[in-house]
C-alpha atoms as an extended CHARMM CRD file, in Angstrom:
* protein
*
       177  EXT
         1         1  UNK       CA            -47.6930000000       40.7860000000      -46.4500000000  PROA      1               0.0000000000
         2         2  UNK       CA            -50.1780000000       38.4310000000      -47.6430000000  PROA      2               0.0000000000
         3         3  UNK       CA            -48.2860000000       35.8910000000      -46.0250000000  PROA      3               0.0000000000
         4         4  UNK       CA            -48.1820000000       37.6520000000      -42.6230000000  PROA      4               0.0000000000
         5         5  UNK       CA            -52.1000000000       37.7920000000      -42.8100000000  PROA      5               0.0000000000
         6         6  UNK       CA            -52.5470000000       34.3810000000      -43.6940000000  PROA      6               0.0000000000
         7         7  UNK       CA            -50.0820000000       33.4370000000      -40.7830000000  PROA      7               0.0000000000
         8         8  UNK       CA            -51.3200000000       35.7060000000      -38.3830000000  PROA      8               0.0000000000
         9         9  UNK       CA            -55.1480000000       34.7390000000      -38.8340000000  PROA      9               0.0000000000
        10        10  UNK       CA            -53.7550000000       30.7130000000      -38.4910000000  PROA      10              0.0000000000
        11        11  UNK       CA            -52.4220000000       31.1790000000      -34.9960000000  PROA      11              0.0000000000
        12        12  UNK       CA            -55.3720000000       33.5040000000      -33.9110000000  PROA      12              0.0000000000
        13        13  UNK       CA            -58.0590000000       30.7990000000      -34.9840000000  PROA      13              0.0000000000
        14        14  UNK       CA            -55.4860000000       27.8910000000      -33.5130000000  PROA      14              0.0000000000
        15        15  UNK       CA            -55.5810000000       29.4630000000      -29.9670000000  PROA      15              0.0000000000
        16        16  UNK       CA            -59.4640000000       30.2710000000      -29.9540000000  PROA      16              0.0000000000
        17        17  UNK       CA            -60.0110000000       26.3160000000      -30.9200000000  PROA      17              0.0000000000
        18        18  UNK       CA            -57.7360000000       25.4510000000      -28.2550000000  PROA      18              0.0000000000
        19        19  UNK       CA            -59.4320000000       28.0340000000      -25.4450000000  PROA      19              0.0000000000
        20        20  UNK       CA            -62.7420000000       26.3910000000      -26.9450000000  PROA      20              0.0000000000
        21        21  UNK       CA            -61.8340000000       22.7380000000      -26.3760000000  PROA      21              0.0000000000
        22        22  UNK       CA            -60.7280000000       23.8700000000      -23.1680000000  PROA      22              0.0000000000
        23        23  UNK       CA            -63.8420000000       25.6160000000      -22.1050000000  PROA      23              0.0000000000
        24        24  UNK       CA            -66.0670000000       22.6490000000      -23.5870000000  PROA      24              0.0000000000
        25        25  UNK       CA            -64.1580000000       20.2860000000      -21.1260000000  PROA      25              0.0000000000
        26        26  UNK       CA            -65.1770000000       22.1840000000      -17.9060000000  PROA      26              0.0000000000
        27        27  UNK       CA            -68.1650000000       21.0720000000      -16.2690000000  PROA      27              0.0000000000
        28        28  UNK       CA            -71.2320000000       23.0080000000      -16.5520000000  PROA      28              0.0000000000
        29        29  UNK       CA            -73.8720000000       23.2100000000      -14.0470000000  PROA      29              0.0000000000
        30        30  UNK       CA            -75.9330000000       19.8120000000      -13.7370000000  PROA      30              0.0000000000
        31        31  UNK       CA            -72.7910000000       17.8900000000      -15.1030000000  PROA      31              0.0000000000
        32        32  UNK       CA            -71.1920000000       15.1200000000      -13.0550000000  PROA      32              0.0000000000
        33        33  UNK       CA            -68.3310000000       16.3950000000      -11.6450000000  PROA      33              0.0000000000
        34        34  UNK       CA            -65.2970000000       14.3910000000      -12.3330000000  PROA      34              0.0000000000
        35        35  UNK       CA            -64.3700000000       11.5680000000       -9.6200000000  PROA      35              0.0000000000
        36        36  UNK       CA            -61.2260000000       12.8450000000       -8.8790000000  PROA      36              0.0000000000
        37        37  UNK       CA            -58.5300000000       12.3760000000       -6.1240000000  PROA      37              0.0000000000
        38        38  UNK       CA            -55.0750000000       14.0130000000       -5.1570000000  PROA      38              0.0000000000
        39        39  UNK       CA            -52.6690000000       14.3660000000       -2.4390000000  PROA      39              0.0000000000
        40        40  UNK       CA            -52.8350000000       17.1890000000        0.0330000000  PROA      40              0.0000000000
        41        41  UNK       CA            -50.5880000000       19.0080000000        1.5490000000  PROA      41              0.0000000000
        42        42  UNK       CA            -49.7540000000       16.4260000000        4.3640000000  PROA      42              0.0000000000
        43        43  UNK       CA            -49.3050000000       13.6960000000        1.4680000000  PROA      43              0.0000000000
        44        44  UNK       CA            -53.0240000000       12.2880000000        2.4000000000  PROA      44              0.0000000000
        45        45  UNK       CA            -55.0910000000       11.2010000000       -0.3390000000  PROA      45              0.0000000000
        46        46  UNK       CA            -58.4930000000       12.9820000000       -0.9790000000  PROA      46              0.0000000000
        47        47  UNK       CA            -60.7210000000       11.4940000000       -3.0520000000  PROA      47              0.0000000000
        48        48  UNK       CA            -64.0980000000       13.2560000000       -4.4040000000  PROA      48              0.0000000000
        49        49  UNK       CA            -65.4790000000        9.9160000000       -4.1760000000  PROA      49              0.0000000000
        50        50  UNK       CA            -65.3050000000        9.5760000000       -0.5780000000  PROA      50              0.0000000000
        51        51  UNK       CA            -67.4910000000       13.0200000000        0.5230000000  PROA      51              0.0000000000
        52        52  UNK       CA            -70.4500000000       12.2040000000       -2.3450000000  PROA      52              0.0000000000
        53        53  UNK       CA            -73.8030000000       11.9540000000       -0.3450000000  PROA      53              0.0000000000
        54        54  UNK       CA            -71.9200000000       13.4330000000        2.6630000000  PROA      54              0.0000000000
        55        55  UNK       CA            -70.8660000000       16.8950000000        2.2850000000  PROA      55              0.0000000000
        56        56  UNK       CA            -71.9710000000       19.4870000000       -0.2970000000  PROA      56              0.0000000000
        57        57  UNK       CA            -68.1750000000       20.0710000000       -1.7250000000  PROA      57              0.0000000000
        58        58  UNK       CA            -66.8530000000       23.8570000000       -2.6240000000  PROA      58              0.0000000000
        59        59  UNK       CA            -63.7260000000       22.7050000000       -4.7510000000  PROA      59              0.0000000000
        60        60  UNK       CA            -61.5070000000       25.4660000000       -5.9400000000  PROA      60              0.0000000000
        61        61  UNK       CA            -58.8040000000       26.3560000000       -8.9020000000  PROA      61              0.0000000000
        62        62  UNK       CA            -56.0340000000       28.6100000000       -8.2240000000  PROA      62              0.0000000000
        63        63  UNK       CA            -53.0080000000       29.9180000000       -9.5630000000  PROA      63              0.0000000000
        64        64  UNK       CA            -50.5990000000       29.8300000000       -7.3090000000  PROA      64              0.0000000000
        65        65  UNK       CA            -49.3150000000       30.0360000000       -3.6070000000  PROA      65              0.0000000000
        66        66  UNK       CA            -48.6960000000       33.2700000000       -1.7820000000  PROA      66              0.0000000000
        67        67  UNK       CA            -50.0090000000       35.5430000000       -5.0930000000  PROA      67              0.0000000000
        68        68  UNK       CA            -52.4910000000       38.2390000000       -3.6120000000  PROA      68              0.0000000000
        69        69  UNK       CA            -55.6610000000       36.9070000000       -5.3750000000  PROA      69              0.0000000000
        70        70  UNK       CA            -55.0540000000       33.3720000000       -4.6790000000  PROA      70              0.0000000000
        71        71  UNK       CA            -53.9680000000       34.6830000000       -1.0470000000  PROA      71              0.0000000000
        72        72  UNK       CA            -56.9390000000       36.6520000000       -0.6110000000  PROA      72              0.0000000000
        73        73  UNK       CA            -59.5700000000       33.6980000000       -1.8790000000  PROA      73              0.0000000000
        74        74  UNK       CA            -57.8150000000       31.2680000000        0.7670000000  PROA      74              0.0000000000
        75        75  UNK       CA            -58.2190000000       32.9870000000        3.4840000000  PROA      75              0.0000000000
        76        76  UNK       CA            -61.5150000000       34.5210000000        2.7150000000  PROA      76              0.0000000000
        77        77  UNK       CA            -63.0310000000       31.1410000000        2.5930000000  PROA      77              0.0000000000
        78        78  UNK       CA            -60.7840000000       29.9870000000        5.8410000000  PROA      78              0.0000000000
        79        79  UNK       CA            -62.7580000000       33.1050000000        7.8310000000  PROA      79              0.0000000000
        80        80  UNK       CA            -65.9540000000       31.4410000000        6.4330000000  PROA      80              0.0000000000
        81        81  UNK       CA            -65.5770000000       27.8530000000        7.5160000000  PROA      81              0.0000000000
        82        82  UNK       CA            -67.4410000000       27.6510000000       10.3370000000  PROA      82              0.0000000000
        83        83  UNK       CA            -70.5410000000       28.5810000000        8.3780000000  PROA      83              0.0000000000
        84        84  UNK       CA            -69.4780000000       26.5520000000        5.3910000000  PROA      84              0.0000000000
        85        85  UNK       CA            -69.2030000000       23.3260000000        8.3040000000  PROA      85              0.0000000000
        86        86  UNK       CA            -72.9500000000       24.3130000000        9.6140000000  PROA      86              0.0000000000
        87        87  UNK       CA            -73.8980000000       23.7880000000        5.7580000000  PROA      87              0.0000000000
        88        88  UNK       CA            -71.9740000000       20.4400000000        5.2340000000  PROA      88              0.0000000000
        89        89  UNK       CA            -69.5930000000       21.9850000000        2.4000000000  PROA      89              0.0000000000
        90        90  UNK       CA            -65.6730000000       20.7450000000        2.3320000000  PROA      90              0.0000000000
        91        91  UNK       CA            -63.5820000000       23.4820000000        0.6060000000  PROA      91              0.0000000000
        92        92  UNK       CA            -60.7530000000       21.8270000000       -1.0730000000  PROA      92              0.0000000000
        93        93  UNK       CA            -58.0260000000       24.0970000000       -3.2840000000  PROA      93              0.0000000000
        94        94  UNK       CA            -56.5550000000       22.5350000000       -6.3700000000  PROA      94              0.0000000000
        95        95  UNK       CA            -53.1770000000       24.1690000000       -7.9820000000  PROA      95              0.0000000000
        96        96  UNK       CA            -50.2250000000       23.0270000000       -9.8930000000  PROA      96              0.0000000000
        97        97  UNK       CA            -47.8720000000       23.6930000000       -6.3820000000  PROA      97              0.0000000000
        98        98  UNK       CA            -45.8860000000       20.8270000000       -4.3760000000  PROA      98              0.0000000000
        99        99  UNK       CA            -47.0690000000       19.4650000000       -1.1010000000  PROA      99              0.0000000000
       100       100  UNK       CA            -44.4360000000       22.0240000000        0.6140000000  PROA      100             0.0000000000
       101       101  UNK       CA            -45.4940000000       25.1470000000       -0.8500000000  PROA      101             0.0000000000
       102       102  UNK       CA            -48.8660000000       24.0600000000        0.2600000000  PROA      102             0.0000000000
       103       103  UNK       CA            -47.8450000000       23.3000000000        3.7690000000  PROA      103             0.0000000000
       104       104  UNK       CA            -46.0290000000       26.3030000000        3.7700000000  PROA      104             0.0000000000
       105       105  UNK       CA            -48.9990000000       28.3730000000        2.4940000000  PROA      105             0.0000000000
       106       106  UNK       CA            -51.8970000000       26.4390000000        4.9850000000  PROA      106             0.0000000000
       107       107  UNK       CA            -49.0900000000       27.5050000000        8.1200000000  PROA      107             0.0000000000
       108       108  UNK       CA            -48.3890000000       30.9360000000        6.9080000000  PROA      108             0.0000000000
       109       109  UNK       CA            -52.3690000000       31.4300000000        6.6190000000  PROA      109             0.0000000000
       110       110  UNK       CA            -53.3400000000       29.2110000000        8.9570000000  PROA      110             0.0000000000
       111       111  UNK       CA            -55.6110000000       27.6080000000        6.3820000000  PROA      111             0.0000000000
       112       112  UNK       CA            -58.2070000000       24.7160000000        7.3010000000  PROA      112             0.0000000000
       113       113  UNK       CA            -58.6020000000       22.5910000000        4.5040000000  PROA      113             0.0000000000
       114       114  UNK       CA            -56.9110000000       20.6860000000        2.4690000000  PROA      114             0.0000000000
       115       115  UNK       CA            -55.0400000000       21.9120000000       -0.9090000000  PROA      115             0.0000000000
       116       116  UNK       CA            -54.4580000000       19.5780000000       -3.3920000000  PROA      116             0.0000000000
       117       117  UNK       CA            -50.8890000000       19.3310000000       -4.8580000000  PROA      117             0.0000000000
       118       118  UNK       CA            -51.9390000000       18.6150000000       -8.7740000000  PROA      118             0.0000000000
       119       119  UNK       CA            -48.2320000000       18.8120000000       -9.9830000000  PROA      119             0.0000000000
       120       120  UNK       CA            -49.0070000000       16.8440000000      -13.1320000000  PROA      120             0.0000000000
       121       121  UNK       CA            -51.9220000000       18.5980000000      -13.8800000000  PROA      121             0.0000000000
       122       122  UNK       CA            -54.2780000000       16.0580000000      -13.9090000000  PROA      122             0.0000000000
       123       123  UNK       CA            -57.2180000000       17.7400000000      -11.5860000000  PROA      123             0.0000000000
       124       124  UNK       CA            -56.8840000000       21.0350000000      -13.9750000000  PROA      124             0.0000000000
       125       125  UNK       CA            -57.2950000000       18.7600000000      -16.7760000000  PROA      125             0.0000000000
       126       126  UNK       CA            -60.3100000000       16.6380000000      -15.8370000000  PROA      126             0.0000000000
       127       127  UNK       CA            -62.1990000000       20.2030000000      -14.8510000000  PROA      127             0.0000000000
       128       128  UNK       CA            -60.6910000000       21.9580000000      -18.2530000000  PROA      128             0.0000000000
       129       129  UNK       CA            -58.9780000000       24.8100000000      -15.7920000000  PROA      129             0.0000000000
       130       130  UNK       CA            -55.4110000000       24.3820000000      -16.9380000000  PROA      130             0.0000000000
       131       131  UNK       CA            -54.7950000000       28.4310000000      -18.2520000000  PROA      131             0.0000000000
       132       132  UNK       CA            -52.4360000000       26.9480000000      -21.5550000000  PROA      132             0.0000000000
       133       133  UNK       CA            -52.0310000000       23.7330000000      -23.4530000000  PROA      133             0.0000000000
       134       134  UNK       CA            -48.4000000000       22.5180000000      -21.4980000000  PROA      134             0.0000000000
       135       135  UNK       CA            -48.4660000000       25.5600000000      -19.0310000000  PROA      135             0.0000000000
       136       136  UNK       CA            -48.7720000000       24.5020000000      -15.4210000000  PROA      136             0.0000000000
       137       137  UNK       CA            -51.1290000000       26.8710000000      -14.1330000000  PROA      137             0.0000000000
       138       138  UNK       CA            -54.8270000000       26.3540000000      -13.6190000000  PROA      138             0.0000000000
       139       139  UNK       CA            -57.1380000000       29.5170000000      -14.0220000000  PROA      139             0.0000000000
       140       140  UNK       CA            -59.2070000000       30.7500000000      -10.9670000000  PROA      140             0.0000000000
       141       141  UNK       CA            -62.5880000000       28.6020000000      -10.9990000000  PROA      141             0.0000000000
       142       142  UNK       CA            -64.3110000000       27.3730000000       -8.5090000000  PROA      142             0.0000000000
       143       143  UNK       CA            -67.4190000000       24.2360000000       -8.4460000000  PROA      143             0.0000000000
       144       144  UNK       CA            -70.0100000000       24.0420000000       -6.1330000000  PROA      144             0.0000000000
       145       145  UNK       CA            -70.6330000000       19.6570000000       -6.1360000000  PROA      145             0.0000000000
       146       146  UNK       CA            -73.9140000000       18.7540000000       -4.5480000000  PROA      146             0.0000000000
       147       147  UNK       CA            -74.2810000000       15.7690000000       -2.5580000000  PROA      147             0.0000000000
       148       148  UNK       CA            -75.5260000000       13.7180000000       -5.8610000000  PROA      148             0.0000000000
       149       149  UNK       CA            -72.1080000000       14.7990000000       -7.2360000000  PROA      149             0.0000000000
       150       150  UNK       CA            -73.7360000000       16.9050000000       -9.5740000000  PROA      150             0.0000000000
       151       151  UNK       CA            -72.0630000000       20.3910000000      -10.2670000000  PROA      151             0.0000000000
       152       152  UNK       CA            -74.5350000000       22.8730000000       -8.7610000000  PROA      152             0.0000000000
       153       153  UNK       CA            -72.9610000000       26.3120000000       -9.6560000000  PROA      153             0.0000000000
       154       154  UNK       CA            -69.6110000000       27.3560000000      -11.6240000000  PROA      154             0.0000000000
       155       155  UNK       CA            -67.1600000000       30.2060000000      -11.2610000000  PROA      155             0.0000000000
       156       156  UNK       CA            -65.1530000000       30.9820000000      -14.0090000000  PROA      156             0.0000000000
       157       157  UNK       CA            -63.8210000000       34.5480000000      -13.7310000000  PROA      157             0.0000000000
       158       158  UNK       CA            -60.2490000000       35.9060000000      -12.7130000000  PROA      158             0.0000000000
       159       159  UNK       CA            -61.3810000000       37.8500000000       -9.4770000000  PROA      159             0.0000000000
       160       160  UNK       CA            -61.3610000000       36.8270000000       -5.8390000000  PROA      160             0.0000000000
       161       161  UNK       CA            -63.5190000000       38.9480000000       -4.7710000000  PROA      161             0.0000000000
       162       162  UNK       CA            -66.5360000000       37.1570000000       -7.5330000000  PROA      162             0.0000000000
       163       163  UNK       CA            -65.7680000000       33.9860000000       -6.2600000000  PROA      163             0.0000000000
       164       164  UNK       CA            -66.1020000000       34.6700000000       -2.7940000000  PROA      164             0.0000000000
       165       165  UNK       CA            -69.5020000000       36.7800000000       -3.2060000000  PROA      165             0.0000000000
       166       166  UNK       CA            -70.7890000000       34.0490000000       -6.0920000000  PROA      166             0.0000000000
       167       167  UNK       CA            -69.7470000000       31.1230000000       -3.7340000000  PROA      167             0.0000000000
       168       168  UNK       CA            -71.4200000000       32.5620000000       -0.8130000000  PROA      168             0.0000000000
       169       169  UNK       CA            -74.8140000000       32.6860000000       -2.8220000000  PROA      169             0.0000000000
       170       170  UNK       CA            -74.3720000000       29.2690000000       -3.9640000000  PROA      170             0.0000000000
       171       171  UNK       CA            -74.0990000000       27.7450000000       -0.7500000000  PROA      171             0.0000000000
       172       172  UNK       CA            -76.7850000000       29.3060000000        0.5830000000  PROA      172             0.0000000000
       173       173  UNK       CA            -79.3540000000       28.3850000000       -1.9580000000  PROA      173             0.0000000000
       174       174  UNK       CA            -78.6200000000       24.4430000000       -2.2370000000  PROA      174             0.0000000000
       175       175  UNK       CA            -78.8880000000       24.9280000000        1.8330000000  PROA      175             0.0000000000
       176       176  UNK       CA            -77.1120000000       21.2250000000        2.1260000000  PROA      176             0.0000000000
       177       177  UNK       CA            -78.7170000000       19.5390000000       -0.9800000000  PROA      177             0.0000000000
């Protein structure tokens, strides 16, 4: 039994070290986000390089194609672009689907803008999203970049619905900064 314990307590404090390295690897607010870049869904390469100093960028985790929170947070920002384009933010989605399931998803939804195919993981990496060490899924967060390329708000939480509300906030008070 003693055994069991000593076991038991081992693999408990090995997962909360690796949820902690994790969580110390995602940006925090007044970071520098990480210069990243990725193919979309049309093969096109986006790089976070190329919108610093231009656009205020709303950059966005998510599980997976065609689930009904990751549906609902697509197409809640799609109904908001027009405002989000008045305030000089690109919304870009990162998750661990192909190009095609992304093209099929952006048709389906008629999404407009770009989804990053991040099939090796290395996007979910570089923000610390990936849910599990090996396990290719990223958890639902989103980062608010300011022009300086500076993180200017995180969302870390499983809910649509928060991101969408938080996001909406966020935008409005850096106003294009």
């Amino acid at each position: 039994m003693k055994t069991l314990l000593t076991s038991l307590a081992l693999v408990i404090a090995l997962t909360l070290t690796a949820a902690a390295a994790d969580a110390a690897k995602t940006p925090k607010v007044g970071d520098a986000a990480p210069r990243i870049e990725g193919k979309d869904q049309d093969g096109k390469t986006w790089k976070l390089a190329d919108h610093l100093g231009k656009h205020v960028v709303l950059l966005y985790f998510y599980p997976k194609d065609e689930t009904p929170g990751c549906t609902k947070q697509a197409c809640g920002l799609r109904d908001r672009m027009g405002d989000l384009q008045k305030q000089k933010v690109q919304v870009v989605g990162v998750s661990f689907d192909s190009s095609e399931s992304h093209q099929k998803f952006v048709a389906k939804h008629n999404l407009n803008f770009p989804l990053l195919a991040d099939t090796d993981g290395k996007i979910a990496d570089a923000f610390g999203v990936r849910r599990e060490p090996g396990k290719n899924m990223a958890r639902r967060a989103s980062f608010l970049i300011g022009l300086d390329g500076k993180i200017a708000h995180v969302t870390d939480v499983p809910s649509a619905d928060v991101h969408l509300a938080e996001m909406k906030e966020a935008v409005a008070k850096l106003g294009g900064k």
